[in-house]
C-alpha positions as CSV (number, residue, x, y, z in Angstrom):
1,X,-2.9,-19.7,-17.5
2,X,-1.5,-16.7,-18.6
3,X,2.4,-15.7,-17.3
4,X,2.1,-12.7,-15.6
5,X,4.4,-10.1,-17.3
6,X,3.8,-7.0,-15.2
7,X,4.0,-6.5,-11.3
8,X,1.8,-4.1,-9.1
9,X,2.5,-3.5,-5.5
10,X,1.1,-1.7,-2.9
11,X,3.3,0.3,-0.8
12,X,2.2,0.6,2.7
13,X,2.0,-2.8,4.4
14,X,3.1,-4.4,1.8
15,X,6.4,-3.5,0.9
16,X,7.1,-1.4,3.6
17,X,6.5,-2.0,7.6
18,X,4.6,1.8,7.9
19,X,1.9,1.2,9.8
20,X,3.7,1.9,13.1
21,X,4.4,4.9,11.8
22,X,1.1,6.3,10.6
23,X,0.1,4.8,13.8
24,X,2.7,7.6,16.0
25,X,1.8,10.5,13.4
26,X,-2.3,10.7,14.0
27,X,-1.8,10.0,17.6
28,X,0.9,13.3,18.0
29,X,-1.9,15.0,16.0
30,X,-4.7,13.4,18.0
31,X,-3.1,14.6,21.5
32,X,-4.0,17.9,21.0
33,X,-7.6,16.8,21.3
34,X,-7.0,14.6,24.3
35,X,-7.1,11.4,22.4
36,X,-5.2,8.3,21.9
37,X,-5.6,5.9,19.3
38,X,-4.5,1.8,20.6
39,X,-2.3,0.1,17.7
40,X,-4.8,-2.7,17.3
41,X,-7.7,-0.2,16.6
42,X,-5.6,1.6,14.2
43,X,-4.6,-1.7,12.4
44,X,-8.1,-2.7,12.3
45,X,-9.9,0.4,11.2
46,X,-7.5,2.7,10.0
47,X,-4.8,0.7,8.1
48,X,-5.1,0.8,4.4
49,X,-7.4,3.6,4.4
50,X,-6.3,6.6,1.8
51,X,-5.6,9.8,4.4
52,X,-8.8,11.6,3.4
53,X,-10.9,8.7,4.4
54,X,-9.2,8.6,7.6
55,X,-9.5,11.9,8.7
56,X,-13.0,12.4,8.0
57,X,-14.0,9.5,10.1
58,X,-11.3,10.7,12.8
59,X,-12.7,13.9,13.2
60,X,-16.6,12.8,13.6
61,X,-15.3,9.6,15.5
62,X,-13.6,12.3,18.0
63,X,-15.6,15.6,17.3
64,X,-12.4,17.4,16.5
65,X,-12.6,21.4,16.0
66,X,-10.1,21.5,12.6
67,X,-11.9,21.7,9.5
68,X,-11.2,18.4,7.4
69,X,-9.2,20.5,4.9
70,X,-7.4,21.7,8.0
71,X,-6.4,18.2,9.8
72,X,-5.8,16.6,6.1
73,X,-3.1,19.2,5.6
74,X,-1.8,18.8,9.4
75,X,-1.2,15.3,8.9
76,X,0.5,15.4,5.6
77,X,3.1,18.3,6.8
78,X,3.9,16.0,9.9
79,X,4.1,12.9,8.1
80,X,6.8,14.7,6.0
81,X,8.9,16.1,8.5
82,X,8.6,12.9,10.8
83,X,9.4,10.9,6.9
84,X,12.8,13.1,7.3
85,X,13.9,11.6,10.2
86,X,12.3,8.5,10.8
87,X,13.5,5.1,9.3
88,X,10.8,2.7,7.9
89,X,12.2,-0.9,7.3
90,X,11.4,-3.2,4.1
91,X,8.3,-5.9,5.5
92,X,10.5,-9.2,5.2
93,X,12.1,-10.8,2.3
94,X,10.6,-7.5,0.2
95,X,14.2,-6.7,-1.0
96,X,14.9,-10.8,-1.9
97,X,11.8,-11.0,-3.8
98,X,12.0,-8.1,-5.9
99,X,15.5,-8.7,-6.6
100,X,14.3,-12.0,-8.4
101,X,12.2,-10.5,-10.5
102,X,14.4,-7.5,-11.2
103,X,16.6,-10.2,-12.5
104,X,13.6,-12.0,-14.5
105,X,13.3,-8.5,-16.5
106,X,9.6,-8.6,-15.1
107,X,8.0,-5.0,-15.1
108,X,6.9,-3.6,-11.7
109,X,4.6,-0.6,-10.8
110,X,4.0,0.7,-8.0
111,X,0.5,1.7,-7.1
112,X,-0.3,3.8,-3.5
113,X,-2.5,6.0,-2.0
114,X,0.3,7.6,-0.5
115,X,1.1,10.7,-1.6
116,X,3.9,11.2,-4.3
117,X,6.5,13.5,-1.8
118,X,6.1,10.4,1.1
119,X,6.7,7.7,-1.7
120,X,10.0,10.0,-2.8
121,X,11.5,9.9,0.4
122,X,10.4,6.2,1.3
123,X,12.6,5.6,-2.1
124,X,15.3,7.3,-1.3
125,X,16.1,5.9,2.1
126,X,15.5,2.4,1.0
127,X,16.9,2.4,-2.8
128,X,13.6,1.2,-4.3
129,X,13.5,3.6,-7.3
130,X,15.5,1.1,-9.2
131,X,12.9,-1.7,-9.5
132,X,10.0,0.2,-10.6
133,X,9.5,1.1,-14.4
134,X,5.9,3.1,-12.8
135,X,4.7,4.9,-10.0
136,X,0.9,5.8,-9.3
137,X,0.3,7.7,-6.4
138,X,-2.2,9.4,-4.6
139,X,-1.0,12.8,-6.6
140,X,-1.9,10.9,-10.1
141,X,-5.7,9.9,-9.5
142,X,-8.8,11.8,-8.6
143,X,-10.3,8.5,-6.8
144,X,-8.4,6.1,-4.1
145,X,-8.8,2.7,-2.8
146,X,-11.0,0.3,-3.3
147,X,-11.8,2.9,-6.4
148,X,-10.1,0.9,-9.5
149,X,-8.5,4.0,-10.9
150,X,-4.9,3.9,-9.5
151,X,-5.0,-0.1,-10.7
152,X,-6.2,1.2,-14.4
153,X,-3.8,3.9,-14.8
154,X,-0.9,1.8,-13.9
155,X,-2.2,-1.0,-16.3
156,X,-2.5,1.2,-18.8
157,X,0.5,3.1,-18.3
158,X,2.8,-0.8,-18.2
159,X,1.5,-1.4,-21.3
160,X,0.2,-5.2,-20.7
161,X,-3.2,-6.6,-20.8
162,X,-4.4,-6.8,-17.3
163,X,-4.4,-10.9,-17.6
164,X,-1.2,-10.5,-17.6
165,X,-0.7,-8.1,-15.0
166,X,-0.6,-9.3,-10.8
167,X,-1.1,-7.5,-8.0
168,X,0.0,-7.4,-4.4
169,X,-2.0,-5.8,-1.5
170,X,-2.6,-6.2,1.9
171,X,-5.2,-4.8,3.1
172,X,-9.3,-5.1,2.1
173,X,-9.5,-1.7,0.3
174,X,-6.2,-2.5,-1.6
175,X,-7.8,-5.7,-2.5
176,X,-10.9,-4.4,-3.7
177,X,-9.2,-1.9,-6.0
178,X,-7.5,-4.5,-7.9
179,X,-10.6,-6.7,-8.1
180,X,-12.5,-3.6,-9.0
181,X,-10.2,-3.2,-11.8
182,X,-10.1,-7.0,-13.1
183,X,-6.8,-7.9,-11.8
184,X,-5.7,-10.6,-10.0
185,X,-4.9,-10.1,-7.1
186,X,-2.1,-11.9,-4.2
187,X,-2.7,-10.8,-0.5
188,X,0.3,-10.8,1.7
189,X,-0.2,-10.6,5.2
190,X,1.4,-11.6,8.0
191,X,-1.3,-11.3,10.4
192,X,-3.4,-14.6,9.7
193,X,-6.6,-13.8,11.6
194,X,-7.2,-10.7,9.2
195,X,-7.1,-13.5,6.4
196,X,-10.3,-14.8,6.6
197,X,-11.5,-10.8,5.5
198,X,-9.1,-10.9,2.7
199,X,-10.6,-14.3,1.4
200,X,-11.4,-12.7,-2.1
201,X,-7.8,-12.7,-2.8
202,X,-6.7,-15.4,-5.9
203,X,-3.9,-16.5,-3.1
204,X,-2.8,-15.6,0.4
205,X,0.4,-15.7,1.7
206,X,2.0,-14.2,5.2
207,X,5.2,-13.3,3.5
208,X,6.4,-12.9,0.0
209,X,9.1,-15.8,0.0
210,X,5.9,-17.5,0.3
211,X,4.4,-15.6,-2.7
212,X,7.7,-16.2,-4.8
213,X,7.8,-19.6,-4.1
214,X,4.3,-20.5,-5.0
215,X,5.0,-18.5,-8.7
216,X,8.0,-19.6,-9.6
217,X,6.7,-23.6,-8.5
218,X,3.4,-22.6,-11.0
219,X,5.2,-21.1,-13.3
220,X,3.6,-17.9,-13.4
221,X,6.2,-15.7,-14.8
């Protein structure tokens, strides 16, 4: 096989523990239509979704009176000012593992459907910025997940074949954007009753000391 010489993660569920707080964001924006979303609902409908997709099916789900446009904006300026005072931890052994490959000299992207302000101010709070020689965002594509064009533009902007590049998701639409684009693809998710719908994954793994030691025991890197 091919050693992997580049590193694509997904940022929401994957690296970081956001979920929760996506979670508390549309429901302060859904109160003002008398509706409450229940955590396990959002996790299985709504995480992983790019914000556009959400709020569309939000407001037909709900009836809501703002104009898409209107509650896309809404949640993006909330998630901002909440993102200013809100702390959201690493998911576990995120800072271990890419540590170890930080000091295997393996080049990591990031690749999100979040937009580029949210992923700023994620970095900043938690000192990510150092690990990551790319960043694709939301802000740099025309098409989200499960389209492949945030996983193409980061290959191509790594500079490796994409046999030799691996990426990390946790969620079905993150999933199908890296198998859209070619790539192989590692699942990591904790929650192992949502692995049976991520079984198109080359491996799954509920934590990424898992991940790291199933690589470095194959030899991947």
């Amino acid at each position: 096989m091919t050693k992997f010489k580049a590193l694509l993660f997904d940022l929401d569920g994957t690296l970081i523990d956001s979920e929760h707080f996506h979670y508390r964001v549309w429901n302060e924006i859904l109160a003002e239509s008398a509706v409450q979303l229940q955590y396990s609902d959002f996790l299985k409908n709504f995480a992983g979704v790019p914000l556009p997709g959400n709020a569309k099916r939000l407001k037909e789900l709900y009836e809501i009176e703002s104009p898409l446009e209107a509650l896309i904006l809404q949640k993006e300026e909330l998630t901002n000012e909440r993102l200013k005072t809100s702390t959201i931890e690493l998911m576990p052994y995120v800072e271990e593992t890419l540590d170890f490959f930080f000091s295997k000299g393996i080049a990591m992207a990031l690749v999100t459907a979040s937009k580029r302000t949210d992923v700023d101010e994620v970095f900043r709070k938690n000192g990510l910025n150092k690990y990551f020689n790319l960043l694709v965002t939301r802000s740099d594509v025309t098409k989200s997940k499960p389209d492949p064009e945030s996983y193409n533009l980061a290959v191509q902007g790594i500079g490796f074949q994409k046999s030799e590049c691996l990426v990390f998701e946790d969620t079905v639409n993150g999933l199908m954007a890296a198998k859209n684009a070619e790539l192989t693809c590692f699942a990591i998710q904790g929650d192992e009753e949502s692995h049976a719908k991520l079984a198109s994954a080359d491996q799954i793994f509920t934590d990424f000391r898992a991940a790291q030691a199933y690589i470095i025991a194959n030899e991947l890197i």
